[in-house]
LOPA-980010 format. One record per residue (C-alpha): residue number from 1; residue in three letters; x, y, z. Coordinates in Angstrom, 1 decimal. Layout:
! residues N
resi; resn; east; north; up
NUM; ALA; X; Y; Z
...
***
This chain:
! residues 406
resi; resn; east; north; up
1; UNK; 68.4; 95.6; 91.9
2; UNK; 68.2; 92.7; 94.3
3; UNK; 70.1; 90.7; 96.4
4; UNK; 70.6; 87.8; 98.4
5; UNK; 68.3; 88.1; 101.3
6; UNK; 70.3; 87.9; 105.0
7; UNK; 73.9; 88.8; 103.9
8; UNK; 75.8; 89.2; 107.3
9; UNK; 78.3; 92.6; 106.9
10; UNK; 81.3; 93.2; 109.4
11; UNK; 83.0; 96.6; 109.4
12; UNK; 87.1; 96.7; 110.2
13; UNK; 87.6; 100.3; 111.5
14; UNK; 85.0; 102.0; 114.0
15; UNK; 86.2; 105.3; 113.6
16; UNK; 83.8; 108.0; 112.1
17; UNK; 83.8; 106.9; 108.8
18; UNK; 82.9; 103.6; 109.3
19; UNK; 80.2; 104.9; 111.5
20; UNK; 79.1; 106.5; 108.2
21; UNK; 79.3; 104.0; 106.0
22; UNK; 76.8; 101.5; 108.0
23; UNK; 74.1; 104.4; 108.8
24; UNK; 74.2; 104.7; 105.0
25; UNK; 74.1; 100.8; 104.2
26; UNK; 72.0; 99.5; 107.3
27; UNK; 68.6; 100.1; 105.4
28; UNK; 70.0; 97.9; 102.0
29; UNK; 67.1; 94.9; 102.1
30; UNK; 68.4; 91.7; 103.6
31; UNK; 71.5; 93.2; 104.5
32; UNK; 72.2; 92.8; 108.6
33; UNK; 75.3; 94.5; 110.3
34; UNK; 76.7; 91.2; 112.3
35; UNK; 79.8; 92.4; 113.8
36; UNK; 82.1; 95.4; 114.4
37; UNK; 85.8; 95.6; 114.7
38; UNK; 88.7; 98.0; 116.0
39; UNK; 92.1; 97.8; 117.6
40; UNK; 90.0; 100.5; 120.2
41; UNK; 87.6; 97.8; 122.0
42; UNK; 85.7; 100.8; 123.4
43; UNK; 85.1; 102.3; 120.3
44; UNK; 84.2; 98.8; 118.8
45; UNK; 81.6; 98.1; 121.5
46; UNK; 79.5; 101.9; 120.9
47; UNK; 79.2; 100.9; 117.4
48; UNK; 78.5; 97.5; 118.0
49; UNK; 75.8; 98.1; 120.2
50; UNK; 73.7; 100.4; 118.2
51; UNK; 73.7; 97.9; 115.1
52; UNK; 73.0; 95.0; 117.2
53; UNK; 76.0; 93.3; 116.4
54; UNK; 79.7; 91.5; 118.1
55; UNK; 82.2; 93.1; 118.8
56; UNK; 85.5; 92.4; 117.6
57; UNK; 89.3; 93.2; 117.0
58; UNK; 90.6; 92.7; 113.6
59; UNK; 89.8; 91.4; 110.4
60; UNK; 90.9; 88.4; 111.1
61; UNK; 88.4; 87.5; 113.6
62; UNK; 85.6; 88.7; 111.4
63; UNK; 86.8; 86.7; 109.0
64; UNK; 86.2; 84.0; 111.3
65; UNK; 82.7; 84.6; 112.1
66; UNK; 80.5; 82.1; 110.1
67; UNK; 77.6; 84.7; 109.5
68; UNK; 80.0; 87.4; 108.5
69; UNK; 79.4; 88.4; 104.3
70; UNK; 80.7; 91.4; 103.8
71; UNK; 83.8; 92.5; 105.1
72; UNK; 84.0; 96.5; 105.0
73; UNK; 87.0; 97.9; 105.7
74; UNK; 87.3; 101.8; 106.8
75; UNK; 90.5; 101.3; 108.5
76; UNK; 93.7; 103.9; 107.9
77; UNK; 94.8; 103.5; 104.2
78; UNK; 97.5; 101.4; 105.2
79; UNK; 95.5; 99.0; 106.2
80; UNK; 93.9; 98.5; 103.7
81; UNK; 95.7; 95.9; 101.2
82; UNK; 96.3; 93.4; 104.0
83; UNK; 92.7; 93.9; 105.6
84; UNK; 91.6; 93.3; 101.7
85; UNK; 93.7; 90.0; 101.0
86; UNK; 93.2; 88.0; 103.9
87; UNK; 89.1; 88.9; 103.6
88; UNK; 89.3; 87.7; 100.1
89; UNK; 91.3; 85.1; 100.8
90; UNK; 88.4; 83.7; 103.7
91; UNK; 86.0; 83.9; 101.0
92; UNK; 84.5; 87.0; 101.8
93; UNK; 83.0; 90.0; 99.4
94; UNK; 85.2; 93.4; 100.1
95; UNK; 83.7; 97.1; 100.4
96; UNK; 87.3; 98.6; 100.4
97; UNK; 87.6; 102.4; 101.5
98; UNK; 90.0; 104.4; 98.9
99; UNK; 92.7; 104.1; 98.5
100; UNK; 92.9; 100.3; 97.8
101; UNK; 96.6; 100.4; 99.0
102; UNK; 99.0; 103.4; 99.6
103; UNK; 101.7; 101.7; 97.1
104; UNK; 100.8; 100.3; 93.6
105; UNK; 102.5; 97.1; 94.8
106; UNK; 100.0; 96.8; 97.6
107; UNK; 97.3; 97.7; 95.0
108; UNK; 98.5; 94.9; 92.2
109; UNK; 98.3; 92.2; 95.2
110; UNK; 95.0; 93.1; 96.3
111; UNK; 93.3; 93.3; 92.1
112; UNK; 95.4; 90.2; 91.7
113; UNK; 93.9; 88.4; 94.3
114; UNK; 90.2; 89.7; 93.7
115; UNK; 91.0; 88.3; 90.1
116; UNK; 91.0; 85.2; 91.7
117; UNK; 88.8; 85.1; 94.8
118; UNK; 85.0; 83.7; 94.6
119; UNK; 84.2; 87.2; 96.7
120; UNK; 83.2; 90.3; 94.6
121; UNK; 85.6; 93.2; 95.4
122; UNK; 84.3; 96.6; 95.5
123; UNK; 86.2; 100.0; 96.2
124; UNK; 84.5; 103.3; 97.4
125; UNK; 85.3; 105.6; 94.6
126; UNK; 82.1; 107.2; 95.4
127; UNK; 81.7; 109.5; 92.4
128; UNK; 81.3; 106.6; 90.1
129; UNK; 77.9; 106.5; 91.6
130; UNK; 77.3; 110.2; 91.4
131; UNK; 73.9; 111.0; 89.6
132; UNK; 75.4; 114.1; 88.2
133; UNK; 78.3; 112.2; 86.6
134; UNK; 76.6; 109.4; 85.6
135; UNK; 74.3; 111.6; 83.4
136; UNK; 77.2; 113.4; 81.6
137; UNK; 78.1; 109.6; 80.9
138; UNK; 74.9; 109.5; 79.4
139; UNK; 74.8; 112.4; 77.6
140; UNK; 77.9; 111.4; 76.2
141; UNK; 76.7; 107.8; 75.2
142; UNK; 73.9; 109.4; 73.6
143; UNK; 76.1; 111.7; 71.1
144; UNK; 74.7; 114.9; 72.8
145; UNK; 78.6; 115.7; 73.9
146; UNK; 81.6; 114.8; 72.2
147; UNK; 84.3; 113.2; 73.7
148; UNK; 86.0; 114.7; 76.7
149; UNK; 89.3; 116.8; 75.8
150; UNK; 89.8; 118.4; 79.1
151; UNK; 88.9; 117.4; 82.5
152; UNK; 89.9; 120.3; 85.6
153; UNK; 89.3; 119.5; 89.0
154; UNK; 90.5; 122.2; 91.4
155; UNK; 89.8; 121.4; 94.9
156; UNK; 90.6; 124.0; 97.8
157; UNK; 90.0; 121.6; 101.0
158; UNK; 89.7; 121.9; 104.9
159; UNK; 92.7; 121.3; 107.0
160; UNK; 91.3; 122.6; 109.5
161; UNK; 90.7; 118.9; 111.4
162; UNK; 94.2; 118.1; 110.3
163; UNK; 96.4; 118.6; 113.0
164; UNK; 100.3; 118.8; 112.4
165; UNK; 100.7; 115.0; 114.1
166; UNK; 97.0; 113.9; 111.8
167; UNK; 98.2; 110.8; 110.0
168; UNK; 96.6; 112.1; 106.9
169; UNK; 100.2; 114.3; 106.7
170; UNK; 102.4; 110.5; 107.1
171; UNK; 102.7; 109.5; 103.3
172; UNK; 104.0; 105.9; 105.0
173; UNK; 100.3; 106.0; 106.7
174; UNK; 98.2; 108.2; 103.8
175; UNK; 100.6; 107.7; 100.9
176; UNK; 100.3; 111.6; 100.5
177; UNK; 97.9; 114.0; 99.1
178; UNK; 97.9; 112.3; 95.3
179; UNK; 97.1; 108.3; 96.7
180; UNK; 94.8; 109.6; 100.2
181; UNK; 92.5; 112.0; 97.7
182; UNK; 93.2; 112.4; 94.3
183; UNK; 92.4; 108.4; 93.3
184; UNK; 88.9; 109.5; 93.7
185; UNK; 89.7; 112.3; 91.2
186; UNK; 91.7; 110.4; 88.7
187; UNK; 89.4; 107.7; 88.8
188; UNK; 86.4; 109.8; 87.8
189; UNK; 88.8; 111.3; 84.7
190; UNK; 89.0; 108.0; 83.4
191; UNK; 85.4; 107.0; 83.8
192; UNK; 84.3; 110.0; 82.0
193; UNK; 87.0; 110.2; 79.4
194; UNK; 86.7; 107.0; 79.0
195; UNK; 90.1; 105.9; 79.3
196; UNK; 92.9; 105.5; 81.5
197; UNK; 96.3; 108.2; 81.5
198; UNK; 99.6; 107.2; 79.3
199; UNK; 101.3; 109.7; 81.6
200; UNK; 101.2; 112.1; 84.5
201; UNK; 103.4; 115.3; 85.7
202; UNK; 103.0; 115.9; 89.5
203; UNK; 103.8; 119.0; 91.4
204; UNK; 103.9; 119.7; 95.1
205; UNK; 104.3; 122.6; 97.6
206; UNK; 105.6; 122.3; 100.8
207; UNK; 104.0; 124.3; 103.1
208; UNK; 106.8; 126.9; 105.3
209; UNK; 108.1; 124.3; 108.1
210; UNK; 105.0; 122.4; 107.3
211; UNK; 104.1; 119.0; 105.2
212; UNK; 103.1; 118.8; 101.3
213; UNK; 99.5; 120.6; 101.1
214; UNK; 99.0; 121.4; 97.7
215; UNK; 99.6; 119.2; 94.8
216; UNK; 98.8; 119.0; 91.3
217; UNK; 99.1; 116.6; 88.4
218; UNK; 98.9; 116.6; 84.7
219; UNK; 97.6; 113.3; 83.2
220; UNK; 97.7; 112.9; 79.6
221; UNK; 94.6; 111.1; 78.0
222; UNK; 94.8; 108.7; 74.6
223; UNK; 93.9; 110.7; 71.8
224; UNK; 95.6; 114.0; 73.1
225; UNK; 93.1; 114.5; 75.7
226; UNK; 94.4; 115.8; 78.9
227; UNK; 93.5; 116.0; 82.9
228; UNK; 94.4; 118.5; 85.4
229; UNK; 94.0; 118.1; 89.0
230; UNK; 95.1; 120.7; 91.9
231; UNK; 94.1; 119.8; 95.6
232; UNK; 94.9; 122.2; 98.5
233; UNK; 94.7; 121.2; 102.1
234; UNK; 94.9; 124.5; 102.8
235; UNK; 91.7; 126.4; 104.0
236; UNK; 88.5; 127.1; 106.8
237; UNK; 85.3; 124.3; 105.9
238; UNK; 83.6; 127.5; 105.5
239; UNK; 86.1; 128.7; 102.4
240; UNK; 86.3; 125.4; 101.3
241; UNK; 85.4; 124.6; 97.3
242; UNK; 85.6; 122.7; 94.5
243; UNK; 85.6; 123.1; 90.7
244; UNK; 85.2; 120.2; 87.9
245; UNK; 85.1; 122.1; 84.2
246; UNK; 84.9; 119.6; 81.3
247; UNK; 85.9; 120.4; 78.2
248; UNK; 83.3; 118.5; 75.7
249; UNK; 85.1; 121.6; 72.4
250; UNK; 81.4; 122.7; 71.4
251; UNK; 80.0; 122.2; 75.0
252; UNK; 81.1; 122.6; 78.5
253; UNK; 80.2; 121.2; 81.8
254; UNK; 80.8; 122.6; 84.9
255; UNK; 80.4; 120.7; 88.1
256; UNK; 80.6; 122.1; 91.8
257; UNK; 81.4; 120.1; 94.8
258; UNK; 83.9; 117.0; 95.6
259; UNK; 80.3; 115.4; 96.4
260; UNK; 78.7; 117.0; 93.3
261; UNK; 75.0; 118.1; 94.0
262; UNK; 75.0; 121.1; 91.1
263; UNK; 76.1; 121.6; 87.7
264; UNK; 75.4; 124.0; 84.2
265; UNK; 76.5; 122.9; 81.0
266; UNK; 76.4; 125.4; 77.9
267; UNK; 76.0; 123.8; 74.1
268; UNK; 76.7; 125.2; 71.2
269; UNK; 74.0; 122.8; 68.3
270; UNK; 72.2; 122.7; 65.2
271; UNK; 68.2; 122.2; 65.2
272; UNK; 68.0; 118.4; 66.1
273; UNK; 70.8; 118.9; 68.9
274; UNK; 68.1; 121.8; 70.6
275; UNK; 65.6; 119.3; 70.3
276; UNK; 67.2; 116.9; 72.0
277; UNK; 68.5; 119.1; 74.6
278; UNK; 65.6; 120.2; 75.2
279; UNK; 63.7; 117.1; 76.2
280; UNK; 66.1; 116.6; 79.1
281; UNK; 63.5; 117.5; 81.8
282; UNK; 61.3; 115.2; 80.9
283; UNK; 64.1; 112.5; 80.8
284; UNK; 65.0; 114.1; 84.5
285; UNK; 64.4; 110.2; 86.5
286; UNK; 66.1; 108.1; 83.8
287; UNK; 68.9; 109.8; 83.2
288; UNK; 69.5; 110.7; 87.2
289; UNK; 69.3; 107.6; 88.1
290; UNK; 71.6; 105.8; 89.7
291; UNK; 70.9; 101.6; 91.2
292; UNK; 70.7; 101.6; 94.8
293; UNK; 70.4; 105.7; 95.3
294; UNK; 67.0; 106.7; 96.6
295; UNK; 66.3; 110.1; 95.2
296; UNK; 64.8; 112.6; 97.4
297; UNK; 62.5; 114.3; 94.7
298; UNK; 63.8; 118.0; 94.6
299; UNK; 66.0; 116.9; 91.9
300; UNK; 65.5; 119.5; 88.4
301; UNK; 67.0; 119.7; 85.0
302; UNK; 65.8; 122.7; 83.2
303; UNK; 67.1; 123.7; 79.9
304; UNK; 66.8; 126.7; 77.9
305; UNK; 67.4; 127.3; 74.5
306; UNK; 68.3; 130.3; 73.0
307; UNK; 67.8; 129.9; 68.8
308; UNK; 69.8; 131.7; 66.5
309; UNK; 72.1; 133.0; 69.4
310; UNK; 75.6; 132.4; 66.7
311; UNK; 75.7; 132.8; 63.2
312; UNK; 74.5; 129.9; 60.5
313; UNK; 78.4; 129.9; 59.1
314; UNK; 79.9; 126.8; 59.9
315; UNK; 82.1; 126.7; 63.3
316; UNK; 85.7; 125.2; 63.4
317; UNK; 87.3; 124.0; 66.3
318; UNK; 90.3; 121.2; 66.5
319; UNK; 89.5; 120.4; 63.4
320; UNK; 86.1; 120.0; 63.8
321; UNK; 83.7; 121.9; 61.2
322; UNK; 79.9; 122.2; 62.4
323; UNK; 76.8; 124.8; 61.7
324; UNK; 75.8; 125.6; 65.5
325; UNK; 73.6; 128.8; 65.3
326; UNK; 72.0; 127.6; 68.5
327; UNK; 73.1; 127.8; 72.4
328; UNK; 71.5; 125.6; 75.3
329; UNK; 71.8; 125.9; 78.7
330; UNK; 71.2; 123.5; 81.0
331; UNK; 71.1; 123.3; 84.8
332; UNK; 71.2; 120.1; 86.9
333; UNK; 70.4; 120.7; 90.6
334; UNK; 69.8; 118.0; 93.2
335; UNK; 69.6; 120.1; 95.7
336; UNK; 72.4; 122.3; 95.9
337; UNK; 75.0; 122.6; 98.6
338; UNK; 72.3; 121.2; 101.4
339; UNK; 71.6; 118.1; 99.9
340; UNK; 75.1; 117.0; 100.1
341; UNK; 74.9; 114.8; 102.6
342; UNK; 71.7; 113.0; 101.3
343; UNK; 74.2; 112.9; 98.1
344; UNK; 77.1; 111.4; 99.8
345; UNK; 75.8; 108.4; 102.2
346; UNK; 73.2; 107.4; 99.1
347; UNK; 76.0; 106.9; 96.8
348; UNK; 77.9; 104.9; 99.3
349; UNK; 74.6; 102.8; 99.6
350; UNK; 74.5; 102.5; 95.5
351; UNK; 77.9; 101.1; 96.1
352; UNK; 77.4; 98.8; 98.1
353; UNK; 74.0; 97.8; 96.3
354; UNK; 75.9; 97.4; 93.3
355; UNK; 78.8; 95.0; 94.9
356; UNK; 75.5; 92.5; 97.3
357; UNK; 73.8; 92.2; 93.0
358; UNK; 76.9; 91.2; 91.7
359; UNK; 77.6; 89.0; 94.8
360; UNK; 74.0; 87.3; 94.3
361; UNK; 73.8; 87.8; 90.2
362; UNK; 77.5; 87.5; 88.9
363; UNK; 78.8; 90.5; 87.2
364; UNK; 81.6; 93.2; 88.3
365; UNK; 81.1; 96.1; 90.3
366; UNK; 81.5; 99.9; 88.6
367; UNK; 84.0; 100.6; 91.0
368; UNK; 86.1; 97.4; 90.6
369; UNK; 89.4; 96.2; 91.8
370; UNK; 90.9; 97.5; 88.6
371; UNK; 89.3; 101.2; 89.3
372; UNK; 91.2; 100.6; 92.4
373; UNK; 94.8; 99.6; 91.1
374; UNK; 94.5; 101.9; 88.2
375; UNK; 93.4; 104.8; 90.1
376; UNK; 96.7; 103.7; 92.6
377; UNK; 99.0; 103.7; 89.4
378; UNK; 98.4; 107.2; 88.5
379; UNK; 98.7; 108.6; 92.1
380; UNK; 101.6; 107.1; 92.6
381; UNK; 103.2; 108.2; 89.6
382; UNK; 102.5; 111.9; 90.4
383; UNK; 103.9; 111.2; 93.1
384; UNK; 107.2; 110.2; 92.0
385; UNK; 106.9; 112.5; 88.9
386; UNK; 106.7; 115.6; 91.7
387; UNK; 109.9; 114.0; 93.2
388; UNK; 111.7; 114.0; 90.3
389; UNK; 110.8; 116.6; 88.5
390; UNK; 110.7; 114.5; 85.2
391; UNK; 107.4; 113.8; 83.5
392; UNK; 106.6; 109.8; 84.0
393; UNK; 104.6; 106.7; 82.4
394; UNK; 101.6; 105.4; 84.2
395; UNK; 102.2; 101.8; 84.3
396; UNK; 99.5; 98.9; 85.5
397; UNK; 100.9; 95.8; 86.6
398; UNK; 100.2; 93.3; 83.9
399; UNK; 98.5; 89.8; 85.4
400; UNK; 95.9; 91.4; 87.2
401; UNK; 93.0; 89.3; 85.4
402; UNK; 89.9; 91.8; 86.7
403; UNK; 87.4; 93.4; 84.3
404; UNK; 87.9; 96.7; 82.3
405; UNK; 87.3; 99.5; 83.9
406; UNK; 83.5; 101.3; 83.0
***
């Protein structure tokens, strides 16, 4: 990919993320970091002064400095529907942190006015730029797996950092558990299922004199597929982990890691399917890659095949009727737990790589404003669902004119 040479980026929000996301960008060719903004002039002025850059105090300023591209915003979620409109509405491209908003209203004002805005509008749903993921997408594309029935996340997080008075614990600053985290989660359901929920069930428990710290929804799929997803704010970073099991009926993959860096998937297949399968090393750079993630060469598939491992009588399963006498097993490692962080700020850096091309080439980003709002939708109907107790329809505004999801 290439872009525009000399597009000027401001970040809104100085805080540690946003320190994050411009050591991962800085490096993107002809991208310069022209100005830094925070309510916290201190804080503004470190960050400013390591990229070279002005400091400022809002987006609104930024939006007023002629150089100024990009606008990134890693402000609180609440901030960010407002910090999103008014850059979209100077002009500007948008590299929105998730949420998009902490309300689906919020989130229909912001797709609806990316729908209309000459800027390109790009949300950090970071996993749609995941190698890992984006070679199950393939495999899938390919015919080697079937369509996805089941998708499980389970996702026993840190709260360690999250002191009682944290504003990750306000839902009128987070928008709670489901809208702060799980978008990410329901987002990367739909990519690889392929479609967006009909309907969600949400549960949450309340923690004994304590805020909501473990939630789970239910998201039903089109074509009676279904999605599962459990997050716990509840434990130590050192007990922390994380779970994604997808249910292909004759194969399964199993993915480890919110950022994932390792993964096995098990296939049950006839003779051409082992063949196939087992050319996947070989394939190891095409189907790893991702545009604008620089790989750090340790990453392995290896596959082994195990012939004859069922019986030659044909399999049944939903319906499904297939001779399978062989099993695969396949392992995709980038790295493992210690390359997570080579993981995480690259696939912020495809991100943005992909929002600068479709800036300078046309074209919508993976991660759209559409993602974004849909992603909104279903959180915020687990939400309510959990409030009510009743099972509820996920609803998307209608008039918001952006591209299909990917």
């Amino acid at each position: 990919m290439t872009v525009v040479p000399d597009v000027g980026l401001a970040l809104v929000g100085c805080g540690g993320f946003g320190a994050y996301v411009l050591d991962a960008v800085r490096d993107i060719p002809g991208l310069r970091v022209v100005a830094c903004a925070d309510p916290d002039g201190e804080r503004a002025r470190v960050l400013a002064e390591r990229h070279g850059a002005h400091v400022a105090a809002s987006v609104e300023e930024v939006v007023g400095i002629p150089e100024v591209d990009v606008v990134v915003l890693a402000t609180p979620p609440a901030a960010h529907a407002d910090g999103a409109v008014t850059a979209l509405r100077a002009g500007r491209h948008v590299f929105c942190e998730k949420p998009v908003a902490v309300t689906l209203e919020a989130a229909a004002r912001v797709a609806e006015e990316a729908s209309r805005a000459p800027g390109v509008f790009a949300v950090d749903h970071v996993l749609r730029y995941n190698p890992i993921l984006r070679l199950l997408q393939r495999l899938g594309e390919e015919g080697l797996l079937d369509p996805l029935r089941r998708f499980l996340f389970e996702n026993d997080a840190s709260d360690e950092d999250l002191g009682p008075d944290h504003w990750f614990w306000d839902p009128a600053h987070s928008g709670g558990i489901h809208i702060e985290h799980g978008v990410h989660f329901f987002d990367a359901a739909a990519a690889l299922m392929g479609s967006d929920p009909v309907a969600v069930h949400g549960t949450e428990v309340r923690r004994d004199g304590g805020p909501v710290d473990i939630v789970v929804a239910t998201a039903s799929h089109p074509g009676g597929s279904v999605a599962t997803h459990t997050h716990s704010f509840t434990h130590a970073h050192r007990a922390e982990r994380q779970l994604m099991r997808l249910d292909y009926g004759f194969a399964e993959a199993r993915v480890t890691g919110w950022i994932p860096t390792f993964a096995t998937v098990t296939a049950w297949t006839d003779e051409a399917g082992a063949a196939r399968w087992a050319q996947l090393p070989e394939r190891a750079d095409e189907l790893l890659a991702v545009p604008g993630l620089r790989p750090h060469g340790g990453e392995r598939i290896t596959v082994s095949v195990q012939r004859d491992a069922g019986s030659d009588r044909p399999a049944l399963g939903r319906g499904v009727r297939r001779v399978v006498p062989h099993r695969v097993d396949v392992v995709i490692d980038l790295g493992g737990e210690e390359r997570k962080p080579h993981v995480y700020a690259e696939s912020v850096r495809a991100a943005m790589t992909d929002l600068l091309h479709c800036a300078a080439h046309g074209g919508t980003p993976v991660a759209d404003a559409r993602a974004g709002l849909t992603a909104v939708a279903v959180a915020e109907a687990a939400t309510r669902s959990a409030e009510s107790g009743r099972t509820l329809p996920v609803t998307v505004p209608s008039g918001t004119s952006v591209g299909p999801s990917a």
